[in-house]
N, C-alpha and C positions, 0 to 999 in steps of 0.2 A: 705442559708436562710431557716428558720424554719419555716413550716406555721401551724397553728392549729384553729378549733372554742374554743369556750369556752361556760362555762353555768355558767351565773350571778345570782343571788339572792339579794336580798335587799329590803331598803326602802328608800322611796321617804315620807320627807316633803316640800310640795310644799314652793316656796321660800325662802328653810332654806340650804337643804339637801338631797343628795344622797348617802347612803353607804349602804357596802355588799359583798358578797366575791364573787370568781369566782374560776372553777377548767375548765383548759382545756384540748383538747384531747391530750394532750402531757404528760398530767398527774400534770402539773404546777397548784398548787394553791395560793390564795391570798387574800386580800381584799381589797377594796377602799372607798375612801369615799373622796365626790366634796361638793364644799361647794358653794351657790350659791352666785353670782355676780351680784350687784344692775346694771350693765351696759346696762344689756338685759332689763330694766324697760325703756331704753330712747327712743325706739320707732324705726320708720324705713321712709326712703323717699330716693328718689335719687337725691334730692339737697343734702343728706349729705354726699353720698360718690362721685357727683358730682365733678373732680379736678384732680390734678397729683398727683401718690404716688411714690415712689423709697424707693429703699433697698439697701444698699451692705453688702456683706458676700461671705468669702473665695476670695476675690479679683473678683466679676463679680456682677455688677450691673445692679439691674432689674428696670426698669421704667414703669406703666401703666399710662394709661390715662383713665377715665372712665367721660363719658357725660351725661348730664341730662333726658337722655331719658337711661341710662342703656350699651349703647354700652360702649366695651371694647376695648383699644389696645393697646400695646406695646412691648416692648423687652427686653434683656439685653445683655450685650456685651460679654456675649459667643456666641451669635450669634442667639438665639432662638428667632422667634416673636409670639406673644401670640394675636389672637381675641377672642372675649367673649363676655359675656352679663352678667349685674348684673337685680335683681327682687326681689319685696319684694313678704315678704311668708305672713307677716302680720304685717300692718302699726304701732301696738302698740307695737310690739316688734321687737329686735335689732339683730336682723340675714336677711341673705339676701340673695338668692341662689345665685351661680355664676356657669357657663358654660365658661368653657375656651379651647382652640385647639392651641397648640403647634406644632410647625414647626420649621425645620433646627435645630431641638435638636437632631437627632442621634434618641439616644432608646429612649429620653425622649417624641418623636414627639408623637401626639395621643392628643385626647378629655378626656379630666375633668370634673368633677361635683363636686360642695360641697356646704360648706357656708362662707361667711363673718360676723364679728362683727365689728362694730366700736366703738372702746377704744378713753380713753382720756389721753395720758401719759404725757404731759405738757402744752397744752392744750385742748378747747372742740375738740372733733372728728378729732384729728388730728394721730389716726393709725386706718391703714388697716388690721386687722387678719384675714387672711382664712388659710381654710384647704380644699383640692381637692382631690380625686381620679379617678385612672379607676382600669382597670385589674391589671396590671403591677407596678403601685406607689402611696404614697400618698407625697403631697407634702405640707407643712405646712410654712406660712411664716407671718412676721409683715412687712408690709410697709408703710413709715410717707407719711405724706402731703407735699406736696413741695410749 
């Protein structure tokens, strides 16, 4: 595993666009450019992620559960269980911090931080995207509604 910073440049048109290049300490250059997504326009509450999510990938299915006051829990059948807390960062927009702690994972065990979006892939708000890290991983995942 190769680690490096990097140094970004660019511009920002608020609700259109992000691009720009990056060169990092490894010497790697590039450039990017995001394009923005009307999803983050739908707001945020915890009746919406309020419910059960599940994923399978690679053969091991992950289930959370997440209640109306934010509390987290769940597992997946490699054996990991996962508490957490979800929070809005702000009610008009569509991300949501999340806190998670992993257990009986091995090396995966250890405290997360990141955020949640809720997507609409066939219907309203029914996927789960976050993205978490700490020191050691990031972990990046879609879970539907059950």
């Amino acid at each position: 595993t190769v680690f490096s910073t990097a140094n970004l440049s660019g511009t920002v048109t608020t609700k259109s666009k992000l691009s720009g290049t990056f060169t990092s300490s490894i010497g790697a250059t590039g450039s990017f450019s995001l394009t923005y997504d009307t999803v983050t326009d739908k707001g945020s509450s915890l009746a919406i992620t309020d419910g059960n999510w599940t994923e399978t990938s690679g053969g091991s299915t992950t289930t959370i559960s997440i209640n109306s006051t934010g509390a987290l829990t769940g597992s997946d059948t490699a054996g990991c269980v996962y508490l957490g807390s979800v929070s809005i960062i702000n009610s008009s927009v569509n991300i949501y911090n999340l806190s998670i702690s992993a257990s009986s994972c091995g090396v995966f065990n250890g405290t997360y931080a990141g955020y949640i979006v809720i997507s609409d892939t066939v219907n309203a708000n029914d996927t789960l995207n976050f993205v978490v890290n700490n020191a050691n991983f990031v972990v990046i995942n879609n879970l539907t509604r059950t």
